[in-house]
mmCIF file of the N, C-alpha and C atoms, coordinates in Angstrom:
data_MODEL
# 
_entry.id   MODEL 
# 
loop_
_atom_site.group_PDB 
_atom_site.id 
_atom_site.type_symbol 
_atom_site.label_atom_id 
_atom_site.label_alt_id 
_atom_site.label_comp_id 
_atom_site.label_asym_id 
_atom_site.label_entity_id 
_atom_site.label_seq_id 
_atom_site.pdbx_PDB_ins_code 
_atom_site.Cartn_x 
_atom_site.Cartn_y 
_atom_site.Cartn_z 
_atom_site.occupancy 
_atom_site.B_iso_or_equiv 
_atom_site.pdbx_formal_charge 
_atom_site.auth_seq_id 
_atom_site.auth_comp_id 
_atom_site.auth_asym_id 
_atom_site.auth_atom_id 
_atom_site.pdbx_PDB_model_num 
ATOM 1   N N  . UNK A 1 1  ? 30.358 -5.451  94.894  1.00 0.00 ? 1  UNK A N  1 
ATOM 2   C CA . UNK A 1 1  ? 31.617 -5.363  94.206  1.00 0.00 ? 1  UNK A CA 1 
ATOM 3   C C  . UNK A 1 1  ? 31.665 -6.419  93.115  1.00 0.00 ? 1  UNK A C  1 
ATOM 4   N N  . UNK A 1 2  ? 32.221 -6.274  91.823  1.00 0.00 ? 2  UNK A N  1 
ATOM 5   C CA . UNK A 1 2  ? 32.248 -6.859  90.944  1.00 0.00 ? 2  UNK A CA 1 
ATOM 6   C C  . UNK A 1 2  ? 33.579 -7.318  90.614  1.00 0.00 ? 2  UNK A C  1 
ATOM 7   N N  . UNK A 1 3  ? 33.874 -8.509  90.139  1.00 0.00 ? 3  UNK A N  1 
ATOM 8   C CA . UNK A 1 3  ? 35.254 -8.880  89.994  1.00 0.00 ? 3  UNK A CA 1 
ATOM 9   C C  . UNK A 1 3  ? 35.101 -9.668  88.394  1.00 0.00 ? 3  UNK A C  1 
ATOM 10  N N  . UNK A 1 4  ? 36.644 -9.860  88.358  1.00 0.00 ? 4  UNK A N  1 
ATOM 11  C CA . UNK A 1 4  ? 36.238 -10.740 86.772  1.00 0.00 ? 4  UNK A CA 1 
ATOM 12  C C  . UNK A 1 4  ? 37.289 -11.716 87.014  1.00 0.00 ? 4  UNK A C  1 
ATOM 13  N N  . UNK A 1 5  ? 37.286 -12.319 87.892  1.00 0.00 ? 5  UNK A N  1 
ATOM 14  C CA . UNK A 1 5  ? 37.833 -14.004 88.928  1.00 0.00 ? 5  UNK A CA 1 
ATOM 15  C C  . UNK A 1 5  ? 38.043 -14.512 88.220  1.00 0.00 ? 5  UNK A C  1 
ATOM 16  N N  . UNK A 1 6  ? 36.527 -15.432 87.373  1.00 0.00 ? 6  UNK A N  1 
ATOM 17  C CA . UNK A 1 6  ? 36.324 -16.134 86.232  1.00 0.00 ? 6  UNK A CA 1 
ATOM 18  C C  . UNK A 1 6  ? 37.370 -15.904 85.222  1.00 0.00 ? 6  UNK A C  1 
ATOM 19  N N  . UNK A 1 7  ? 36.928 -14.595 84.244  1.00 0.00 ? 7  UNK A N  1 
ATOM 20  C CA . UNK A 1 7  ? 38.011 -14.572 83.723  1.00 0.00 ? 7  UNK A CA 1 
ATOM 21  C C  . UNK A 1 7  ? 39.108 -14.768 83.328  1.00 0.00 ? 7  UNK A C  1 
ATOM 22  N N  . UNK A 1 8  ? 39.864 -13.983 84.733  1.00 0.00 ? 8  UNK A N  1 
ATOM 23  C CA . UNK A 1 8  ? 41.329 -14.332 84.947  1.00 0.00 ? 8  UNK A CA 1 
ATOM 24  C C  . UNK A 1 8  ? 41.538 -15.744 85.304  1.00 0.00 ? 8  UNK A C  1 
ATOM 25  N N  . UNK A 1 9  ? 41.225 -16.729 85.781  1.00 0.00 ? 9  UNK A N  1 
ATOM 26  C CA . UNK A 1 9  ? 41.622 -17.850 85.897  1.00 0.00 ? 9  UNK A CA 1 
ATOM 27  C C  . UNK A 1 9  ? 41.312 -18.505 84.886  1.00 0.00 ? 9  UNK A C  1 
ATOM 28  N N  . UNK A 1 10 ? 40.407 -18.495 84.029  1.00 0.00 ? 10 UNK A N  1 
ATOM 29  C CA . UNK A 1 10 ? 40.170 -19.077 82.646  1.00 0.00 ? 10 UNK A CA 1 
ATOM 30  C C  . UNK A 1 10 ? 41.275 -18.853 81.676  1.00 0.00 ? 10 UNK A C  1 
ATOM 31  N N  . UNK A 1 11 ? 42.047 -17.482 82.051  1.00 0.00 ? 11 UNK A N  1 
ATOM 32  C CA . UNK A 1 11 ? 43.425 -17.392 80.917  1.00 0.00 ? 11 UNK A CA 1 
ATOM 33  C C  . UNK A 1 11 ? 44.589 -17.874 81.905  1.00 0.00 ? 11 UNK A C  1 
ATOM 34  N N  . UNK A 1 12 ? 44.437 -17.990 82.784  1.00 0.00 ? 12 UNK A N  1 
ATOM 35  C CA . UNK A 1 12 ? 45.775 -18.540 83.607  1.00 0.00 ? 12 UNK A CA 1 
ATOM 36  C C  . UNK A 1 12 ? 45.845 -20.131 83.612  1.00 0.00 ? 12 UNK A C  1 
ATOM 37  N N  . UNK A 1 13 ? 44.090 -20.908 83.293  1.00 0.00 ? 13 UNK A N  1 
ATOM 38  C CA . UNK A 1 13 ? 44.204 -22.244 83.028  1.00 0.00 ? 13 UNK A CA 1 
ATOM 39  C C  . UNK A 1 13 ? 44.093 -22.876 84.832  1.00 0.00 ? 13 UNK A C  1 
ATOM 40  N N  . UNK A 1 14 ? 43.678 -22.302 85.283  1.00 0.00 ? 14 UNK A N  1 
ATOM 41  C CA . UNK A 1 14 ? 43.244 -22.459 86.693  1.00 0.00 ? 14 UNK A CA 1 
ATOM 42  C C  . UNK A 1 14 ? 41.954 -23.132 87.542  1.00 0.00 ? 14 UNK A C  1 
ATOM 43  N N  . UNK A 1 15 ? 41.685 -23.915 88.115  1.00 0.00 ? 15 UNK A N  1 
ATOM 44  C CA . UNK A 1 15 ? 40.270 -24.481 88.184  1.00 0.00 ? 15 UNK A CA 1 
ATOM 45  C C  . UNK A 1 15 ? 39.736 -24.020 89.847  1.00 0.00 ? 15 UNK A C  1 
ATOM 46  N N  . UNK A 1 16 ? 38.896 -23.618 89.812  1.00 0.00 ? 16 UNK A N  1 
ATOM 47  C CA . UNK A 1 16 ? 38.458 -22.970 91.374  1.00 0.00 ? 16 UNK A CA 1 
ATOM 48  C C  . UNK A 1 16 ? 38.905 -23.672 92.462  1.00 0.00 ? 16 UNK A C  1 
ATOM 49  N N  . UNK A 1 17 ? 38.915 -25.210 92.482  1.00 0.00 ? 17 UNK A N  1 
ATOM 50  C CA . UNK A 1 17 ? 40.599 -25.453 93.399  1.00 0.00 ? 17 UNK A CA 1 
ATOM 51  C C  . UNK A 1 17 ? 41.965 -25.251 93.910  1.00 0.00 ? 17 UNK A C  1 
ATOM 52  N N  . UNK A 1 18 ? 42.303 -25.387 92.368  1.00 0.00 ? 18 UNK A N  1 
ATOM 53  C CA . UNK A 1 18 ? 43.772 -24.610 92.240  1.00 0.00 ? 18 UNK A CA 1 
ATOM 54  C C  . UNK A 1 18 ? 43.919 -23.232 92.718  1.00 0.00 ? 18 UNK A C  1 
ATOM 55  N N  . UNK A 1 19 ? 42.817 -22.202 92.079  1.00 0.00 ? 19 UNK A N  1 
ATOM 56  C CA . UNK A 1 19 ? 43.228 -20.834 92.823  1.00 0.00 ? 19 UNK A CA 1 
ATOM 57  C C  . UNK A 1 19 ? 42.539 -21.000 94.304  1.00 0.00 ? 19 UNK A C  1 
ATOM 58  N N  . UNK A 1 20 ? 42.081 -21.763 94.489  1.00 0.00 ? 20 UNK A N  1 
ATOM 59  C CA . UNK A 1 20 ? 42.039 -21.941 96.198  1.00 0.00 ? 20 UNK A CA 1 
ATOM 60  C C  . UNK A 1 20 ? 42.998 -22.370 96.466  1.00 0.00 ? 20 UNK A C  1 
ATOM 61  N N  . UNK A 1 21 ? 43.542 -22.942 96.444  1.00 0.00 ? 21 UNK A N  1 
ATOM 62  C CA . UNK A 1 21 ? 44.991 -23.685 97.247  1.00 0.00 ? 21 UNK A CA 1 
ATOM 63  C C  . UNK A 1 21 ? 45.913 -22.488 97.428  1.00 0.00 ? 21 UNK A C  1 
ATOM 64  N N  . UNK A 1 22 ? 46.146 -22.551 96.627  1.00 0.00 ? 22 UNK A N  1 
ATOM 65  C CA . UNK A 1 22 ? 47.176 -20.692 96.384  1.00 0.00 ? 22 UNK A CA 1 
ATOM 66  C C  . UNK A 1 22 ? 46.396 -19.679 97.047  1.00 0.00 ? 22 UNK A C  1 
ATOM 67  N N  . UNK A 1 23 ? 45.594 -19.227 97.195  1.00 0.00 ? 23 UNK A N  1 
ATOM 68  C CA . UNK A 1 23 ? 45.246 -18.350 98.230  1.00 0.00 ? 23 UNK A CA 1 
ATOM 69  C C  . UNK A 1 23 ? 44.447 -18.580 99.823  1.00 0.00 ? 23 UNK A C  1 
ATOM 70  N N  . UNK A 1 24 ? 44.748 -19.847 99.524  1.00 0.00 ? 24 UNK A N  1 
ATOM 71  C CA . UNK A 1 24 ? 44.035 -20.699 101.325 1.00 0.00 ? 24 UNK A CA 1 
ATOM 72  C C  . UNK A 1 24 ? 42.957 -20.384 101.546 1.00 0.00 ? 24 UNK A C  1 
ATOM 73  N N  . UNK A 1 25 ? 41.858 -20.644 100.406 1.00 0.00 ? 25 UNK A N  1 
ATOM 74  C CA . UNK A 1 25 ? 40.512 -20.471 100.909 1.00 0.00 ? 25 UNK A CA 1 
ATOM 75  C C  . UNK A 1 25 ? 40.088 -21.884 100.396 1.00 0.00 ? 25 UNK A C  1 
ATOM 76  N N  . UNK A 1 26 ? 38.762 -22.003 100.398 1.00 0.00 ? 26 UNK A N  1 
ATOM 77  C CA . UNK A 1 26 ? 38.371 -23.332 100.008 1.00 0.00 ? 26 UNK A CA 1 
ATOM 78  C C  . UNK A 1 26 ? 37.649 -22.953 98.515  1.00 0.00 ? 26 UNK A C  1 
ATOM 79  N N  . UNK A 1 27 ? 37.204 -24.251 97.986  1.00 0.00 ? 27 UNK A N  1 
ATOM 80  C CA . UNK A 1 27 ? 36.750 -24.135 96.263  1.00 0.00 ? 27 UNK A CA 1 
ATOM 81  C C  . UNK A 1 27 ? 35.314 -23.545 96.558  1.00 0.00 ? 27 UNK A C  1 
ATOM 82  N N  . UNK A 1 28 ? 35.011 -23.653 97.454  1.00 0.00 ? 28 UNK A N  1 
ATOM 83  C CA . UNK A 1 28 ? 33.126 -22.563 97.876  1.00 0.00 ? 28 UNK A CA 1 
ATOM 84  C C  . UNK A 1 28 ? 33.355 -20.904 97.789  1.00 0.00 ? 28 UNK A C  1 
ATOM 85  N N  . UNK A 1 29 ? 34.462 -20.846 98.527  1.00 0.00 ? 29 UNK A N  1 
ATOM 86  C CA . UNK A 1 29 ? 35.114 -19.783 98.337  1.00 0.00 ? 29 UNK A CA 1 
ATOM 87  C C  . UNK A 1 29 ? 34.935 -18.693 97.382  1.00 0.00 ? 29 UNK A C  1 
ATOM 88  N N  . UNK A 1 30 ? 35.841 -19.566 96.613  1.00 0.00 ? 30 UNK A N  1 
ATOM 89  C CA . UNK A 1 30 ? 36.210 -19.142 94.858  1.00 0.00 ? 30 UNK A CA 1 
ATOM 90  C C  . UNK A 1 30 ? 34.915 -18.675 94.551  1.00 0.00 ? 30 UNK A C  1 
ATOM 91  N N  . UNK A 1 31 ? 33.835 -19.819 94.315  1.00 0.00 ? 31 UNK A N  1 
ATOM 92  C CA . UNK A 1 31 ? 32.679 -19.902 93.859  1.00 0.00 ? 31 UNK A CA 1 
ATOM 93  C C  . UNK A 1 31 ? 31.777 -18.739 93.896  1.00 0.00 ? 31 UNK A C  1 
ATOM 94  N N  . UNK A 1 32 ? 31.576 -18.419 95.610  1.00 0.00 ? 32 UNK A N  1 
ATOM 95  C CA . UNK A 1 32 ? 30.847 -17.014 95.961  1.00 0.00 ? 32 UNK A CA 1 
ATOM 96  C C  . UNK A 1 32 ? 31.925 -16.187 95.604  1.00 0.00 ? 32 UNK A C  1 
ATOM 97  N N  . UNK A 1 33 ? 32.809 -15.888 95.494  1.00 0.00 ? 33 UNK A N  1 
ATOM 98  C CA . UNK A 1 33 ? 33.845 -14.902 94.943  1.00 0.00 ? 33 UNK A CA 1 
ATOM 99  C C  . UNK A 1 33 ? 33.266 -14.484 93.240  1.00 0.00 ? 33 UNK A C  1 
ATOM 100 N N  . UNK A 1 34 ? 33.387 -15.034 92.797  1.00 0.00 ? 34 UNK A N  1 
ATOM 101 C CA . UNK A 1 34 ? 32.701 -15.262 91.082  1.00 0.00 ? 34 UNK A CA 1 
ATOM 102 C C  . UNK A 1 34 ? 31.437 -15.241 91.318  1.00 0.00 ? 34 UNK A C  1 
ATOM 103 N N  . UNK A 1 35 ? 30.725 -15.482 91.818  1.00 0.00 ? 35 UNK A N  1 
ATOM 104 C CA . UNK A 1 35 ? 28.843 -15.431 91.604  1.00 0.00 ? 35 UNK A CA 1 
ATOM 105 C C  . UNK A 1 35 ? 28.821 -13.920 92.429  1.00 0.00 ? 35 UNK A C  1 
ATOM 106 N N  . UNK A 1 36 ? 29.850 -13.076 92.936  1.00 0.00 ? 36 UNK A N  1 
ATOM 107 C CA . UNK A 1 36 ? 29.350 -11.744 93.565  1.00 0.00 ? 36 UNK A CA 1 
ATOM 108 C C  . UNK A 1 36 ? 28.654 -11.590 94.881  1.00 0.00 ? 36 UNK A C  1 
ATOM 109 N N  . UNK A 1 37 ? 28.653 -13.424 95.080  1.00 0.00 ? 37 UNK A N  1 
ATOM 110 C CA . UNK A 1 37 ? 28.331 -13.473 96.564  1.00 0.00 ? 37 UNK A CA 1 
ATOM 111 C C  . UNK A 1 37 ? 29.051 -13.322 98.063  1.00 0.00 ? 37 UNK A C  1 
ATOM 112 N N  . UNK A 1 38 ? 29.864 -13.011 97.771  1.00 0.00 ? 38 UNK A N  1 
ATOM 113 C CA . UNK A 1 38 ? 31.209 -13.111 98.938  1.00 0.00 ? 38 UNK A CA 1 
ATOM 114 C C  . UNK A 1 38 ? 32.062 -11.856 98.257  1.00 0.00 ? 38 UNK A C  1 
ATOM 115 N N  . UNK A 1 39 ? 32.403 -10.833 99.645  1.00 0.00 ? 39 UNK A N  1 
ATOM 116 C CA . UNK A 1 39 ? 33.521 -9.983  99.165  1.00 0.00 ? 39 UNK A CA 1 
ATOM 117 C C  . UNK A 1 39 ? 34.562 -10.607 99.991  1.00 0.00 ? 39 UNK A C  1 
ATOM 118 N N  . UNK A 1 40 ? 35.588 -10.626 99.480  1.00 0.00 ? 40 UNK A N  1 
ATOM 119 C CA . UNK A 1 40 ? 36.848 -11.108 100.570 1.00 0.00 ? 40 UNK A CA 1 
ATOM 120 C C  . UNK A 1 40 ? 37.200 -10.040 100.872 1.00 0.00 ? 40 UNK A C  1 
ATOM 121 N N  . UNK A 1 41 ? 38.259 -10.127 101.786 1.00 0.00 ? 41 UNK A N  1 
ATOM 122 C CA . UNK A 1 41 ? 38.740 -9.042  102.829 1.00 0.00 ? 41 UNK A CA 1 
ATOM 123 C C  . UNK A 1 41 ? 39.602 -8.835  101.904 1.00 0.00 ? 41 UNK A C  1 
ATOM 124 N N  . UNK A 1 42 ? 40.044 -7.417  102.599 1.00 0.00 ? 42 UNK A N  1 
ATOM 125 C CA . UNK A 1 42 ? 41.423 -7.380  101.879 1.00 0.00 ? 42 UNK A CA 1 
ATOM 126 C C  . UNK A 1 42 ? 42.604 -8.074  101.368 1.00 0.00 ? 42 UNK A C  1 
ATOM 127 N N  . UNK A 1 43 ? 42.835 -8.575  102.498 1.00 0.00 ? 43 UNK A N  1 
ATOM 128 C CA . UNK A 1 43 ? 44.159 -9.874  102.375 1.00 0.00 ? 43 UNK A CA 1 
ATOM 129 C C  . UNK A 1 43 ? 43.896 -10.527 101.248 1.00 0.00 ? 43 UNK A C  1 
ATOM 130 N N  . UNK A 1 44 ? 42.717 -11.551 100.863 1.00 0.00 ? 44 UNK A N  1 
ATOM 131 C CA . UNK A 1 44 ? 42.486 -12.515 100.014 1.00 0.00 ? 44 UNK A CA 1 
ATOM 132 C C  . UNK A 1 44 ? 42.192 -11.657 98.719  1.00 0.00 ? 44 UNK A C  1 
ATOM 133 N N  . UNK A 1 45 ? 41.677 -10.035 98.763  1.00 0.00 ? 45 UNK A N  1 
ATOM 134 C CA . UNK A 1 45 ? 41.536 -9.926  97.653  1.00 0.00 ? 45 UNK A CA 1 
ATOM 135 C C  . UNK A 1 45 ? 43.711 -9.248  96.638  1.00 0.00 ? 45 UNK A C  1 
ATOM 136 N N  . UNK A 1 46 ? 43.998 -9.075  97.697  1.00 0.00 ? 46 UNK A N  1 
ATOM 137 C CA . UNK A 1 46 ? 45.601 -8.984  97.660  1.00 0.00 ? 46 UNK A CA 1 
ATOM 138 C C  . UNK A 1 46 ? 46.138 -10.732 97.062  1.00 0.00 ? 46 UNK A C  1 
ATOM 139 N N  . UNK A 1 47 ? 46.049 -11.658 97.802  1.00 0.00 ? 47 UNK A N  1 
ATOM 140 C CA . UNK A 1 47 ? 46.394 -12.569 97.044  1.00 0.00 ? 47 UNK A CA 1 
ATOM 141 C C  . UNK A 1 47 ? 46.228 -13.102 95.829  1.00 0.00 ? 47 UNK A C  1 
ATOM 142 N N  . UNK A 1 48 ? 44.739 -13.068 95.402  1.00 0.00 ? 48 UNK A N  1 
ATOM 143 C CA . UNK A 1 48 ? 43.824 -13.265 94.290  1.00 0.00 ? 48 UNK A CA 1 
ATOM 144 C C  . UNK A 1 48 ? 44.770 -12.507 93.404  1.00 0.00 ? 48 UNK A C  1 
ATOM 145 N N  . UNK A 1 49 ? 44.669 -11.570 93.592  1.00 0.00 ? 49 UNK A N  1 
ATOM 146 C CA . UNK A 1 49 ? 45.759 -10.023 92.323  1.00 0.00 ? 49 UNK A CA 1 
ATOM 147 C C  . UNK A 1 49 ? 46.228 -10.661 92.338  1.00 0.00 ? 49 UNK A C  1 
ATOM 148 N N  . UNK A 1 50 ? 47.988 -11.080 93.317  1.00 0.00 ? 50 UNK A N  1 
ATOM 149 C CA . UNK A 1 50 ? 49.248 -11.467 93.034  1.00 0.00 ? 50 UNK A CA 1 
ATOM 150 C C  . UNK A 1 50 ? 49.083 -12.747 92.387  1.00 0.00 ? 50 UNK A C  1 
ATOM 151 N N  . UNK A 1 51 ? 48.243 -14.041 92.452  1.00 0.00 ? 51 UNK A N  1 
ATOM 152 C CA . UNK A 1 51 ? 48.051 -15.107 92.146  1.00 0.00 ? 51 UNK A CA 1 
ATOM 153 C C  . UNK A 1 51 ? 48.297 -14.586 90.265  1.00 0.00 ? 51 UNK A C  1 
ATOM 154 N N  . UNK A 1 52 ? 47.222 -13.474 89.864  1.00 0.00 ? 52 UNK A N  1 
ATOM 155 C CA . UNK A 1 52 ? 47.305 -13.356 88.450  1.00 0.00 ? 52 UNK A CA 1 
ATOM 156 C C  . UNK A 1 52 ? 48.211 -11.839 87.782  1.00 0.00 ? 52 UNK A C  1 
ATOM 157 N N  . UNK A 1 53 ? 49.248 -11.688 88.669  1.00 0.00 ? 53 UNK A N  1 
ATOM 158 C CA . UNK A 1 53 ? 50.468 -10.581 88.519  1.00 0.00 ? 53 UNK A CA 1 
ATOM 159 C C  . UNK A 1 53 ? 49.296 -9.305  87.936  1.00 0.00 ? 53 UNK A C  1 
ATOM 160 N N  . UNK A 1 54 ? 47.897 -9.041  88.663  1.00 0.00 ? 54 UNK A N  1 
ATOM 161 C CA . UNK A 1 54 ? 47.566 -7.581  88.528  1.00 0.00 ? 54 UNK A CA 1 
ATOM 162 C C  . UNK A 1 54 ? 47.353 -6.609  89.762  1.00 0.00 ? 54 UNK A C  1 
ATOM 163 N N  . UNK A 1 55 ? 47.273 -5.602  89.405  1.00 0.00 ? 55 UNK A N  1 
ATOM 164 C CA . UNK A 1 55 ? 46.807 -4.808  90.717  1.00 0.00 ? 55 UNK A CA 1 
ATOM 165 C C  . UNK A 1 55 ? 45.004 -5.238  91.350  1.00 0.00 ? 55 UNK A C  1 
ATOM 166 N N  . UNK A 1 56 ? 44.866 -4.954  92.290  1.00 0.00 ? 56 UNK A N  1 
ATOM 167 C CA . UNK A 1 56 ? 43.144 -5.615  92.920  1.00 0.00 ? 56 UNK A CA 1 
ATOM 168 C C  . UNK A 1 56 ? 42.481 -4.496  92.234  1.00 0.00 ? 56 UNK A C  1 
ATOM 169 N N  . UNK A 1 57 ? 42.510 -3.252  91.906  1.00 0.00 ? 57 UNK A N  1 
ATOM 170 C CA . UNK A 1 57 ? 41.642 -2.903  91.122  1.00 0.00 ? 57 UNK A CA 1 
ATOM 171 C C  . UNK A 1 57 ? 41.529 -3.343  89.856  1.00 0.00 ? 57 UNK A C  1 
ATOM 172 N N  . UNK A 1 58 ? 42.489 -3.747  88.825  1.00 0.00 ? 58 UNK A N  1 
ATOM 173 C CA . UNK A 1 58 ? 42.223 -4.845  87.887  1.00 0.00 ? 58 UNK A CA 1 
ATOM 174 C C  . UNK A 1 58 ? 41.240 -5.931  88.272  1.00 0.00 ? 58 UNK A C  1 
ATOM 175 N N  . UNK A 1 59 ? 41.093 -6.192  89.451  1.00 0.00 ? 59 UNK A N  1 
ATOM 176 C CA . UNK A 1 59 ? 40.182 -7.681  89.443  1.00 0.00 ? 59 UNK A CA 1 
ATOM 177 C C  . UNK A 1 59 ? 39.303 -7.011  89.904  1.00 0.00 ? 59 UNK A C  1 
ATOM 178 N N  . UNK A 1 60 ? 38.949 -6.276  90.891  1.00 0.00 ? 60 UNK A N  1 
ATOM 179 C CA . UNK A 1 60 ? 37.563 -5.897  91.513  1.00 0.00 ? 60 UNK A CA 1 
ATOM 180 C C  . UNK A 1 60 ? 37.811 -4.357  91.157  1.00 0.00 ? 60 UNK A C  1 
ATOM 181 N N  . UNK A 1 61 ? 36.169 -4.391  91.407  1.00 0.00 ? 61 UNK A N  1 
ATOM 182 C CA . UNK A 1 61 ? 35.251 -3.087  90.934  1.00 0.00 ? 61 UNK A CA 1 
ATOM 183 C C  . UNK A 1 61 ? 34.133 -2.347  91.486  1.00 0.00 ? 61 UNK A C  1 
ATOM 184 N N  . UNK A 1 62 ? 34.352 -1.641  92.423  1.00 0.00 ? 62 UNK A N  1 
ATOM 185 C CA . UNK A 1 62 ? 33.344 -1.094  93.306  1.00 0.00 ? 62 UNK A CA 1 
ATOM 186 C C  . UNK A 1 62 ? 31.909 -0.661  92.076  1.00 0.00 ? 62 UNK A C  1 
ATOM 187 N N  . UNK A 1 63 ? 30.876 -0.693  92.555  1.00 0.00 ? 63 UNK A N  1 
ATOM 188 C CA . UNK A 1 63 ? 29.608 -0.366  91.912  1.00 0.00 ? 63 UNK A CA 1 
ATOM 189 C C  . UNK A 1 63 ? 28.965 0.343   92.772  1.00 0.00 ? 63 UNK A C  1 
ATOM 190 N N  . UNK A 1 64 ? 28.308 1.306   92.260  1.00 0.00 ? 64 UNK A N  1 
ATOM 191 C CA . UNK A 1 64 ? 27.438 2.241   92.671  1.00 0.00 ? 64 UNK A CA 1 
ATOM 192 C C  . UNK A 1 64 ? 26.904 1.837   94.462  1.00 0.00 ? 64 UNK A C  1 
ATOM 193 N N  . UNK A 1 65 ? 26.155 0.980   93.753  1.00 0.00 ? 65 UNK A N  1 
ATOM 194 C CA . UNK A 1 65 ? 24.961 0.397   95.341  1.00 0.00 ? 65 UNK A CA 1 
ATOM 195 C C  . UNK A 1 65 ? 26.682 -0.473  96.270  1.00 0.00 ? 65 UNK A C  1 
ATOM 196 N N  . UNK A 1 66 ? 27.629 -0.394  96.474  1.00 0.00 ? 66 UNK A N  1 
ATOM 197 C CA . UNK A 1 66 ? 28.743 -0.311  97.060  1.00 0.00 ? 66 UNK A CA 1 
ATOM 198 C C  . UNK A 1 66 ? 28.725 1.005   99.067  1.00 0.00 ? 66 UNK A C  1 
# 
């Protein structure tokens, strides 16, 4: 699954801490979240959205090999 994490927190002015705190994961977290190494569950990928007011298909992106 592909997301654009990075992105969105780069226009929200956000540092992989900060959107950890707000969604109660840790800054490693974030990290494999953005490198495509970690899918979060649902829940966290629900917070992540609301954190940047989009829907989770705005942020993530199923891919083929999915």
């Amino acid at each position: 699954m592909k997301n654009t994490i990075k992105i969105e927190r780069a226009i929200a002015g956000l540092t992989q801490e900060e959107l950890a705190k707000q969604v109660g994961v840790s800054r490693q977290t974030i990290n494999a979240m953005e490198l495509n190494k970690y899918v979060p569950s649902t829940l966290l990928a629900l917070k992540v959205a609301r954190v940047f007011h989009k829907n989770v298909e705005e942020i993530f992106t199923l891919e083929d090999t999915d």
